[in-house]
C-alpha positions as CSV (number, residue, x, y, z in Angstrom):
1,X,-15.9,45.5,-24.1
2,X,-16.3,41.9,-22.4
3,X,-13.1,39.9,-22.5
4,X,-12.6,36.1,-21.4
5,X,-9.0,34.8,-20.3
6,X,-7.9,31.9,-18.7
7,X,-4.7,31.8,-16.5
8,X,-5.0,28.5,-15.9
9,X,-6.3,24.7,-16.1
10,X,-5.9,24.9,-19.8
11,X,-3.3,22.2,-20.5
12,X,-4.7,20.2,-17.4
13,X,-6.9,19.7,-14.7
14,X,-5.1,22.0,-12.0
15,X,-4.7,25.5,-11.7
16,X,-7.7,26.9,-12.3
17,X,-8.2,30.6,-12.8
18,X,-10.1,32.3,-15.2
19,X,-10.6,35.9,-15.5
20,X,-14.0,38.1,-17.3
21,X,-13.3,41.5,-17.7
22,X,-16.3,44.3,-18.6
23,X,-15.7,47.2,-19.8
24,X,-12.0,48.1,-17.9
25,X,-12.9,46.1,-14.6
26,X,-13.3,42.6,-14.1
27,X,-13.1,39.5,-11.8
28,X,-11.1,36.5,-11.3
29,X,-13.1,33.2,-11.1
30,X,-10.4,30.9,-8.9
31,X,-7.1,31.5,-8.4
32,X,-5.4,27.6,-8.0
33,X,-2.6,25.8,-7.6
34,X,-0.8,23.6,-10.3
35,X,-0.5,19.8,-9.3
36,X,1.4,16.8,-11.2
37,X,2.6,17.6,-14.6
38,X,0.8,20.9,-14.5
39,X,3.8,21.8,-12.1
40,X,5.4,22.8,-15.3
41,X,4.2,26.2,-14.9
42,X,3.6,25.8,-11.0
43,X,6.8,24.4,-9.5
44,X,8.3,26.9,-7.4
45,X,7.7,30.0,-6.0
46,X,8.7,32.0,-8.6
47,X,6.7,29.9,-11.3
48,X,3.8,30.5,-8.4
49,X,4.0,34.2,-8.9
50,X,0.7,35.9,-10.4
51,X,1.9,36.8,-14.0
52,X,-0.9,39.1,-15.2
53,X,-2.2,42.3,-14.2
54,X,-4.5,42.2,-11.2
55,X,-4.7,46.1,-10.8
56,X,-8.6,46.0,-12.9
57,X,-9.6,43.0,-10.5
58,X,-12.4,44.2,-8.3
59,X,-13.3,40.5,-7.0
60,X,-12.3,36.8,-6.7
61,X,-14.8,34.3,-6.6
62,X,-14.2,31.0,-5.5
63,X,-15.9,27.9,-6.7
64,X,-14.9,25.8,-3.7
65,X,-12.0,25.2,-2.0
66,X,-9.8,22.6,-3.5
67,X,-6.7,23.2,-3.7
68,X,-6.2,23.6,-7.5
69,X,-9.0,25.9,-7.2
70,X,-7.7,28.7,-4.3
71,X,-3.5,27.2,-3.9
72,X,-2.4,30.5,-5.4
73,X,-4.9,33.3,-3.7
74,X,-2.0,34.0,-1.2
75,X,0.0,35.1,-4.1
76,X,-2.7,36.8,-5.4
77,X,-2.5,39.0,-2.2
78,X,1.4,39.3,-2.5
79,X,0.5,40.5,-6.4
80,X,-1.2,43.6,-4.9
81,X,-5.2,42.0,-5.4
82,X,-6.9,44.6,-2.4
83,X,-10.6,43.3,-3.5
84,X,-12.9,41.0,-1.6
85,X,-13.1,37.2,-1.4
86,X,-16.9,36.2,-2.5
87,X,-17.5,32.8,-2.1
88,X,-20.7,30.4,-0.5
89,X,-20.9,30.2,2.7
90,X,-19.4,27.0,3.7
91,X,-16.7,27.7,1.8
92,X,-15.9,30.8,3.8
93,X,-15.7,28.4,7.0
94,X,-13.1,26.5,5.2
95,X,-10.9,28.3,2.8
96,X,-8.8,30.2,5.7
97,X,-8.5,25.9,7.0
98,X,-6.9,24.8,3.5
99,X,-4.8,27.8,3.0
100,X,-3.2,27.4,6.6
101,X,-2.1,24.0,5.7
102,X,-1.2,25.0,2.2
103,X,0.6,27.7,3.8
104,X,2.8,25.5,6.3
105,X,3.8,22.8,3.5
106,X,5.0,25.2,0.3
107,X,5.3,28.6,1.7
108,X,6.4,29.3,5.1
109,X,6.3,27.7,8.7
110,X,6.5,31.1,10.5
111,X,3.7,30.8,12.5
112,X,3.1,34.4,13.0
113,X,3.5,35.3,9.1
114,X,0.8,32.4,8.5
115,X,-1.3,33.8,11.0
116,X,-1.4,37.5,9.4
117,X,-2.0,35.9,6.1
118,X,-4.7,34.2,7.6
119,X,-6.5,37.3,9.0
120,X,-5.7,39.2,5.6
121,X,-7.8,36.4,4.4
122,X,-10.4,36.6,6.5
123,X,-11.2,40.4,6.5
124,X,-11.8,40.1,2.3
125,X,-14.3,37.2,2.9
126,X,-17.6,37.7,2.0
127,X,-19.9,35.2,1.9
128,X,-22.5,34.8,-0.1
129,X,-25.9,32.5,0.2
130,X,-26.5,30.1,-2.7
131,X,-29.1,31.9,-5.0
132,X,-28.4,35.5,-3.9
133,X,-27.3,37.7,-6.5
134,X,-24.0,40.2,-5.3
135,X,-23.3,43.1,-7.6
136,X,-19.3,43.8,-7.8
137,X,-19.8,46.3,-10.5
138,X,-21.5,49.2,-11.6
139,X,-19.9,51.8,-13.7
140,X,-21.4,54.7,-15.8
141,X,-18.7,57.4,-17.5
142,X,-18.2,59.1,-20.7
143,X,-21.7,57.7,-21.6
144,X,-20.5,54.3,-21.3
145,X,-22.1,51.9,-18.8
146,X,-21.1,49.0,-17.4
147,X,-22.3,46.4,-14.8
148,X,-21.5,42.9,-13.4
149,X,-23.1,40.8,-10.7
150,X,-22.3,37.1,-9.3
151,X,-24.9,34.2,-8.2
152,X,-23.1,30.9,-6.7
153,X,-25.2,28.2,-7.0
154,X,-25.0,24.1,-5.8
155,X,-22.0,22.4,-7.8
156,X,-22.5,19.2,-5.9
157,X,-18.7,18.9,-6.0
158,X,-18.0,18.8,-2.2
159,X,-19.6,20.9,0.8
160,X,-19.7,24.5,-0.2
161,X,-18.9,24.2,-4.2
162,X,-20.7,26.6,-6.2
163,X,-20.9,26.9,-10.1
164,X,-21.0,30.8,-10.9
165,X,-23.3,32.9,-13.2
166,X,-22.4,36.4,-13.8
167,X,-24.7,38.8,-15.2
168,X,-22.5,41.7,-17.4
169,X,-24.3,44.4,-19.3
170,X,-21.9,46.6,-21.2
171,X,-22.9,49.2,-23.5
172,X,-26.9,48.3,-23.5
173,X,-25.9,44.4,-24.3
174,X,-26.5,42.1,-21.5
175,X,-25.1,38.8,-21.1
176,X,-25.1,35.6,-18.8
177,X,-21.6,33.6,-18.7
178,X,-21.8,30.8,-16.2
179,X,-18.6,29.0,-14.8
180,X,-19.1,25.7,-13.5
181,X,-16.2,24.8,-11.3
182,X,-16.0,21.4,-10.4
183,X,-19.6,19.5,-11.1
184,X,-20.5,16.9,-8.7
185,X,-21.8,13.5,-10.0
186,X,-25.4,13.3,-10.1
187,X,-26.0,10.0,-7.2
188,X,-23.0,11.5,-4.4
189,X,-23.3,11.0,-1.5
190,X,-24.5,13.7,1.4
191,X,-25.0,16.8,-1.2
192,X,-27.6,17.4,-3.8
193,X,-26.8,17.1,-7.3
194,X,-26.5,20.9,-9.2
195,X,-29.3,21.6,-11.1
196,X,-28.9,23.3,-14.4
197,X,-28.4,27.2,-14.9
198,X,-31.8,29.2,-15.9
199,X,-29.8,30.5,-19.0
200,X,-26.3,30.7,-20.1
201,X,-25.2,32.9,-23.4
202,X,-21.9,31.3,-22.8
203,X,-20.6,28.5,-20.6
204,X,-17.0,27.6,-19.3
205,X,-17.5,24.4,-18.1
206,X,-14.8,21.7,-16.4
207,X,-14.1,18.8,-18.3
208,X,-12.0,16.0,-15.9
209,X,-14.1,12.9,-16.7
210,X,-15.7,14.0,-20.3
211,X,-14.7,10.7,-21.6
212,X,-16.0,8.5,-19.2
213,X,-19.1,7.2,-17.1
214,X,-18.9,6.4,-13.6
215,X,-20.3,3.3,-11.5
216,X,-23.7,3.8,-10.1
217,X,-24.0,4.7,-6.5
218,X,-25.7,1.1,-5.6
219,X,-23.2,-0.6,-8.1
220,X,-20.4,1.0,-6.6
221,X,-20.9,0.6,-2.9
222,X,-21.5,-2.9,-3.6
223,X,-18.1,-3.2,-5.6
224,X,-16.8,-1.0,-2.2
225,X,-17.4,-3.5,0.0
226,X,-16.5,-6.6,-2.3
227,X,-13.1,-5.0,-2.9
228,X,-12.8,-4.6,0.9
229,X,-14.0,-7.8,1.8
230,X,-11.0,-9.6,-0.8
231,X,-8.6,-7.1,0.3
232,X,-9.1,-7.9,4.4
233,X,-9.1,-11.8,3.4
234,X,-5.3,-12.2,3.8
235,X,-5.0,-10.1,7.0
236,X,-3.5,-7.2,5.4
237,X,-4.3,-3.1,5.5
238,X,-6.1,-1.0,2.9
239,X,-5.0,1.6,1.9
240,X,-7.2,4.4,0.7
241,X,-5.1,7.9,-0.5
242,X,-7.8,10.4,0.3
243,X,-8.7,13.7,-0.5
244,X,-9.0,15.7,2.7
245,X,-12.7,17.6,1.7
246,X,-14.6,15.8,0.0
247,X,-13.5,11.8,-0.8
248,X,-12.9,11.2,2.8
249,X,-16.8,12.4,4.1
250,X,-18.2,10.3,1.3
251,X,-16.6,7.6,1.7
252,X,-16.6,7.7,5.7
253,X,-20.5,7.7,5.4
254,X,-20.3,4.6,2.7
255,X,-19.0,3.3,5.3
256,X,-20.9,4.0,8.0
257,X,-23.5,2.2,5.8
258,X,-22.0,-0.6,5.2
259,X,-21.7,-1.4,9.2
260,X,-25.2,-0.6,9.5
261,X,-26.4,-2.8,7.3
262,X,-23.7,-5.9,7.6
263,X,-22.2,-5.2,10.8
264,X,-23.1,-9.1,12.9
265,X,-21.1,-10.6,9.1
266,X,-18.0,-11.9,9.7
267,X,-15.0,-11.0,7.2
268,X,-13.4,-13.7,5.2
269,X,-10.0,-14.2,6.3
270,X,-7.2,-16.8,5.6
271,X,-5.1,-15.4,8.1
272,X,-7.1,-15.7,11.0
273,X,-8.1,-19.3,9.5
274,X,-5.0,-20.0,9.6
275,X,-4.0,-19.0,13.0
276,X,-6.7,-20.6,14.6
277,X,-9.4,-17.8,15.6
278,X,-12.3,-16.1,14.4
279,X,-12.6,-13.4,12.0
280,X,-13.7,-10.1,12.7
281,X,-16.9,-9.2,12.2
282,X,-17.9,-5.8,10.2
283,X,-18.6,-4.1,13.4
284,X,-15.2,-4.6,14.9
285,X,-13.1,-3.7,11.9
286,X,-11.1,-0.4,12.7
287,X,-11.4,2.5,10.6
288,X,-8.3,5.1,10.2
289,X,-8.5,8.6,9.4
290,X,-5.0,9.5,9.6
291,X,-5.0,13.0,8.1
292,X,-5.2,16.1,10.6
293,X,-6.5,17.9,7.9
294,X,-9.1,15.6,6.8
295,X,-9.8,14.9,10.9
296,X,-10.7,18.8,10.6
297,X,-12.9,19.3,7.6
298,X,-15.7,16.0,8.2
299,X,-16.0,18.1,11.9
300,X,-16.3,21.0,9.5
301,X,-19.0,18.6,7.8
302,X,-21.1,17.6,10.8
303,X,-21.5,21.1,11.7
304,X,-22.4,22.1,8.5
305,X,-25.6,19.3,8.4
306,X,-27.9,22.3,7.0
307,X,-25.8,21.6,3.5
308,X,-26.1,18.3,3.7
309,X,-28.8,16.3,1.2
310,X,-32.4,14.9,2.9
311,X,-30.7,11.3,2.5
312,X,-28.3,11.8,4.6
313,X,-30.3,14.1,7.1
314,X,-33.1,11.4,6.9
315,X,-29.6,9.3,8.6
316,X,-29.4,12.0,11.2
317,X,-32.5,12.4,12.4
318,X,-32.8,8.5,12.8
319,X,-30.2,8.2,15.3
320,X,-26.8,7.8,12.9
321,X,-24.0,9.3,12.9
322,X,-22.3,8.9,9.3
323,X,-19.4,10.7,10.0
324,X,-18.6,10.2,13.3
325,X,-19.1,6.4,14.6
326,X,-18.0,4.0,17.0
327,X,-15.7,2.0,14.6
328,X,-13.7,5.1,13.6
329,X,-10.3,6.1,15.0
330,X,-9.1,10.1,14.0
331,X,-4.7,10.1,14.4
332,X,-3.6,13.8,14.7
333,X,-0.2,13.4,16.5
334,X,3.0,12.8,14.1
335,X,4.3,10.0,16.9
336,X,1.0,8.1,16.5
337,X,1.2,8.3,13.0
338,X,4.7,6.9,12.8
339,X,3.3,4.0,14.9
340,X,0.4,3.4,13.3
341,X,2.1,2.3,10.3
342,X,4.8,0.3,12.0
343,X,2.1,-1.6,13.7
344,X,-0.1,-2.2,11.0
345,X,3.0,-3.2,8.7
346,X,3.9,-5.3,11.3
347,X,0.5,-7.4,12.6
348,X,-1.3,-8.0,9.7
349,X,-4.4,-6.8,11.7
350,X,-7.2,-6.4,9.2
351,X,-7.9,-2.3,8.9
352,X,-8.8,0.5,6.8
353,X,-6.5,3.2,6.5
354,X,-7.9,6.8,4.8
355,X,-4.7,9.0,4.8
356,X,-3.7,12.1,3.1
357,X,-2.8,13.0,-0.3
358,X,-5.1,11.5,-2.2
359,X,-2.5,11.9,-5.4
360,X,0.5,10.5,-2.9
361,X,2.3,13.3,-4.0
362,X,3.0,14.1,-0.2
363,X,1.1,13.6,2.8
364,X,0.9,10.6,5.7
365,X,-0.4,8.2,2.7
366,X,3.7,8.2,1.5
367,X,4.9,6.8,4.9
368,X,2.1,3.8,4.5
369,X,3.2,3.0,0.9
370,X,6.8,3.1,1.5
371,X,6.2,0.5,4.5
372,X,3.3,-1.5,2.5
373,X,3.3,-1.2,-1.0
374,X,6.4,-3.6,-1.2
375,X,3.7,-6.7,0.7
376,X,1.5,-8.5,-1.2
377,X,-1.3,-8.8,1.7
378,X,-2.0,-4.9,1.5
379,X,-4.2,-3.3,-1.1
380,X,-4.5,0.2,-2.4
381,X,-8.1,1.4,-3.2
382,X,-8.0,4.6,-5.3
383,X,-11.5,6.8,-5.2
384,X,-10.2,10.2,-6.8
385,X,-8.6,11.3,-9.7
386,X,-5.1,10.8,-10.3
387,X,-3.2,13.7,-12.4
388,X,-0.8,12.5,-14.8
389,X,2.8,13.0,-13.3
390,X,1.8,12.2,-9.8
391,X,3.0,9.1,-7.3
392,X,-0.6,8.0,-7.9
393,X,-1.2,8.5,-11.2
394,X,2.3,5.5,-11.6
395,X,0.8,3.5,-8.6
396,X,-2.5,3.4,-10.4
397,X,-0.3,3.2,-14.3
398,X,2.2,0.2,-13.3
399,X,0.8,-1.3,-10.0
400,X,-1.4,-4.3,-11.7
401,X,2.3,-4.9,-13.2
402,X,4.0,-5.1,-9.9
403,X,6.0,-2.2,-11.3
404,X,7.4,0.6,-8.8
405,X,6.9,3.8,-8.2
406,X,9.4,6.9,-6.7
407,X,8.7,8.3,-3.4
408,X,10.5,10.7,-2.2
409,X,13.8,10.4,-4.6
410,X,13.7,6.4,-3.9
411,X,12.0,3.4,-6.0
412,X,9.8,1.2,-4.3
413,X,8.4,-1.8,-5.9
414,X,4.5,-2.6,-6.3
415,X,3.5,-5.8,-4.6
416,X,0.2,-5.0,-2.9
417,X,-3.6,-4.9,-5.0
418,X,-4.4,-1.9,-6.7
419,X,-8.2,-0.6,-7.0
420,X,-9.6,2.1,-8.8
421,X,-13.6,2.8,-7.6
422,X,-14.7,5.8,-10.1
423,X,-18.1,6.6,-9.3
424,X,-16.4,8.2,-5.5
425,X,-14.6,11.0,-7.8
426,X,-15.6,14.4,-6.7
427,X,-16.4,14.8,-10.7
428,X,-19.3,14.8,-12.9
429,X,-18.9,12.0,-15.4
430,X,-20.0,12.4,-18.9
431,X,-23.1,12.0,-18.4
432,X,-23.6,14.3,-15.4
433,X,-21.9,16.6,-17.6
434,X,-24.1,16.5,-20.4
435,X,-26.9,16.5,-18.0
436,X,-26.0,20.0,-17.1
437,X,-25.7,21.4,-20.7
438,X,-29.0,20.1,-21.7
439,X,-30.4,21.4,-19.3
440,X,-30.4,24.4,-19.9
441,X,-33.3,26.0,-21.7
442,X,-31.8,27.8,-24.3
443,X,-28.6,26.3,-26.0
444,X,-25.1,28.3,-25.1
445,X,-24.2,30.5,-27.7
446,X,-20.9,29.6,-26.8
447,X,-19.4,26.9,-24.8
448,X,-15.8,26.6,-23.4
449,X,-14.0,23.5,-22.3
450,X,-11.4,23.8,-19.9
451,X,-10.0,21.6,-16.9
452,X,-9.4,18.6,-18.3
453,X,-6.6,16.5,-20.0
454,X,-5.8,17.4,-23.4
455,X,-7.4,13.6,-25.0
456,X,-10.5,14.2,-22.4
457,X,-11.3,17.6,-23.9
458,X,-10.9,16.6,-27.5
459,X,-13.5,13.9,-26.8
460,X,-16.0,15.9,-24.7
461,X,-15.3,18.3,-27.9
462,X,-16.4,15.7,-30.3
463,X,-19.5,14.5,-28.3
464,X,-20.8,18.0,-27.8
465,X,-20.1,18.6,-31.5
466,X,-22.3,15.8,-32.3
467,X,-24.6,17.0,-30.2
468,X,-25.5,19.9,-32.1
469,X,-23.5,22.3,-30.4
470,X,-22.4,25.1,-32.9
471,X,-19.7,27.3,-30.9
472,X,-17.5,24.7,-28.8
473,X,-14.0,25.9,-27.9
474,X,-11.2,24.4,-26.4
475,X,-8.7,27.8,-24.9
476,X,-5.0,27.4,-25.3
């Protein structure tokens, strides 16, 4: 009478949307979009198109609002789905924010259909406080019973991200299943790490770096800054694809700390050696958040400060401003944008560029590379995950090559550094990963790997088998 099935992130990391169904009702945990290779069964609209029942759904939940996590809810809508839209309560601020741009770029620019979408959206919303249970369920007939409630707790992920625990009872049996989402790494910056679930019969638990460990947080933003410092020594811009929530208000605050602490040190450069003047110094380096949307979620981000950790409130409250400081420049316009990059290909002035997607699978970021990838003075820093299939994903592959990569239906070849910082993934590492299983008090009976790459989950498979774990499955 209790029934798992997954509708998505089973042959990869996008897409996720998972569905538990009690007795004849149940509820969909995400409802995402497919990205990269996943695009297989996510291409086009029709592919798009929710291909299960939806009639038994009383709820979606949503973990946070990525896109492979909540691409597909206005399909969902289109499908005939009438129930509400629980999710934490930052998340509520921003979902109808990512689904308007998500809207505009692969569905429709009618204005006034996005706008009554939009409302649609709004009026199922219902927003839930971290820790609060929410019943969706509760069902007696023909002397059977049934029941289901929800708690979101702290995923650590980005601002809003919740892992889910769902209490069923069905028939006199009661049972815990807890989905994690997307786990945040355990040392992010500006949001506490998620603590482990109280108890968990079974867990369905995100796998996207099972096989891995991440830099440390002190390693890393050393590295950070090393790999700045060499890239800005030839006079040339870096380049920093960026994630819109998330990447882009960590690494602004990195950042903001590295001014704070280095900002009277002057930058190495040959080029301004070379021409005869000083270098700049780290307080007068320009830093570019070209990205409307990502402009739009770190003001999202200040206003949220009650979600933030005590590290970065301890910032705050001494006189900082981590997300919003003097060195940082915000282009909205499309004309700016366009000029931006043909200055900046065009001066060599040292700069930092965060621009939008972080997979360069579309985006502002595309315009820079095509201009920039092809000089060897630039550099590319990548701080997120790459999907296999995606611009990034061959940037990252054949870059250190000087390879080339397609954008946009034309080859462009790889001249300029590529980087790769882990430890600023969204994603729990290994480690964090395990961290969270252990955890918990009383072993899963049951534990479910999804999201992931096929390799990564056969690994994370392996480890936890080694662990001890009895039950460990990897859905099809």
């Amino acid at each position: 009478m209790l029934n798992l099935k997954h509708h998505g992130a089973t042959t990869g990391v996008t897409g996720s949307c998972h569905e538990l169904t009690v007795g004849t009702h149940g509820i969909l945990i995400d409802c995402g979009l497919f990205q990269g290779q996943d695009t297989g069964v996510g291409a086009n609209a029709r592919d798009l198109a929710i291909d299960f029942p939806v009639d038994h759904i009383r709820a979606l939940v949503v973990t946070h609002v990525h896109i492979d996590h909540v691409g597909r809810i206005p399909y969902l809508l289109a499908a005939g789905f009438e129930g509400p839209i629980i999710c934490s309560e930052p998340s509520a601020v921003m979902l109808p924010e990512i689904l308007e741009d998500a809207l505009r770029i692969g569905f429709t620019r009618d204005r006034k259909l996005i706008g009554q979408v939009l409302s649609l959206i709004r009026s199922r919303l219902v927003p839930v406080p971290y820790g609060q249970w929410h019943d969706v369920l509760d069902e007696r007939s023909n002397g059977h019973e049934f029941s289901l409630r929800v708690r979101l707790q702290r995923a650590g992920h980005i601002l809003g991200s919740a892992y889910v625990e769902c209490d069923t009872r069905a028939d006199g049996r009661d049972e815990r299943i807890v989905f994690s989402g997307d786990l945040g790494a355990e040392h992010s910056p500006l949001l506490p790490p998620p603590a482990s679930p109280e108890r968990a019969d079974r867990l369905i638990i995100e796998s996207t770096y099972g096989d891995r460990h991440h830099e440390g947080r002190e390693g890393r933003r050393h590295r950070l800054r090393q790999i700045l410092e060499h890239a800005l020594e030839d006079g040339g811009t870096v380049l920093v694809p960026a994630f819109s929530i998330g990447r882009t208000q960590e690494l602004l605050y990195e950042l903001e700390d590295i001014i704070h602490a280095h900002g009277d040190h002057r930058l190495p450069s040959r080029a301004a050696v070379a021409a005869g003047r000083s270098s700049l110094i780290w307080s007068d380096l320009e830093i570019v958040v070209d990205s409307p949307l990502a402009a739009e979620f770190t003001r999202i981000y200040r206003d949220l400060k009650p979600f933030w950790d005590e590290e970065a409130m301890a910032r705050v409250n001494a006189g900082r401003h981590p997300l919003s400081f003097e060195q940082l420049t915000v282009i909205n316009d499309h004309e700016d944008h366009l000029r931006a990059v043909d200055y900046l290909a065009r001066s060599g002035r040292p700069c930092i560029v965060l621009a939008g997607s972080g997979m360069c699978a579309g985006g502002r970021i595309v315009n820079y590379l095509k201009r920039m990838l092809g000089d060897e003075r630039n550099d590319v820093l990548f701080v997120g995950y790459q999907a296999a299939g995606t611009p990034g994903r061959d940037i990252l592959t054949y870059g250190p090559r000087q390879g080339w990569v397609e954008l946009d239906g034309e080859r462009y070849t790889i001249r300029a550094a590529i980087h790769k910082i882990s430890g600023y993934s969204a994603h729990a590492d290994q480690a964090d990963l395990c961290r969270f299983i252990d955890g918990i008090p009383v072993a899963p009976q049951e534990i479910r790997i999804v999201h992931g790459d096929t390799d990564v989950k056969q690994r994370f498979y392996n480890l936890l088998q080694e662990k001890g774990y009895g039950n460990v499955v990897i859905p099809c």
